[in-house]
N, C-alpha and C positions, 0 to 999 in steps of 0.2 A: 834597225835603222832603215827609216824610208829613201829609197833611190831619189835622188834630184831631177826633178823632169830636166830636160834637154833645153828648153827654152824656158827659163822664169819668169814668174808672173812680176812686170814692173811696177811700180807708182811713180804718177809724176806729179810735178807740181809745177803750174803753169802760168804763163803771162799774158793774157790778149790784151790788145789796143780796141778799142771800139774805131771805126772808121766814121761812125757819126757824129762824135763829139772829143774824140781824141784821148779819152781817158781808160784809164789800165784795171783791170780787173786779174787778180788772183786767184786761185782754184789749187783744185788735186783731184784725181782721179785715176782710175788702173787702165783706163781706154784713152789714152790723148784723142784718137781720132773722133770717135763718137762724141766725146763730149766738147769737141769741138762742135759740132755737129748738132748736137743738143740746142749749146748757146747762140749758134746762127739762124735755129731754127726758130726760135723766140720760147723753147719749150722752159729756161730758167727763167723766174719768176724775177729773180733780182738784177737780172740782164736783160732781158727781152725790150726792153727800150732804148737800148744803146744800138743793136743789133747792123749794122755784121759786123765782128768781131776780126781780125786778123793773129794770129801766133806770133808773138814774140820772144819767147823766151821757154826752154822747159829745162828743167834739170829730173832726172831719173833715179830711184833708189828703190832697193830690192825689198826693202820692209814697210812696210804700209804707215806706222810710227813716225817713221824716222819724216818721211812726207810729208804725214801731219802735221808735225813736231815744226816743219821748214816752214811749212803754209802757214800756220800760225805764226811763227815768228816772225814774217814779213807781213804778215798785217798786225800784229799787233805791237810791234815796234819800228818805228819810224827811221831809226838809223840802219836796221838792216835793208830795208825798201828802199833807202835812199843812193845806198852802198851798191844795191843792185841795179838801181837807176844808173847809176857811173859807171859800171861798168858794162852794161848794155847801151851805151849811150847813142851809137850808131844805128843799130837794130831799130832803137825808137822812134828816133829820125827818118828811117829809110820807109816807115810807111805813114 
């Protein structure tokens, strides 16, 4: 049985705001900071015209899956996105 590193490796699944045009992009990744990072730098291809981005939202989970599984399910169904629209509702407002 392998020991548990001390600190685990996360995945998040993330929310930005574009500050150019106001609209929300979804993602995942095991680095929030960097790939923040990424997307303000203009280096994603399918963001780099929105650019700069602000963090609205992240939720964290220990299995890489399970993130995927969430990422997906908020873009590809409309009542989960919308569910987390309301309930972030100030967050989105605030910037």
């Amino acid at each position: 049985m392998r020991p548990m590193p001390l600190t685990p490796i996360m995945y998040y699944v993330y929310v930005l705001k574009s500050e150019k045009d106001g609209n929300l992009y979804i993602g995942s990744t095991n680095n929030l900071e960097r790939r923040i990072h990424e997307h303000n730098s203009g280096w994603i291809r399918s963001t780099k015209s929105r650019v700069p981005f602000k963090l609205v939202y992240f939720e964290a989970y220990t299995a890489e899956q399970d993130a995927r599984l969430r990422e997906s399910r908020l873009k590809l169904r409309s009542r989960a996105f919308a569910q987390l629209k309301r309930r972030i509702k100030k967050c989105l407002e605030a910037i």
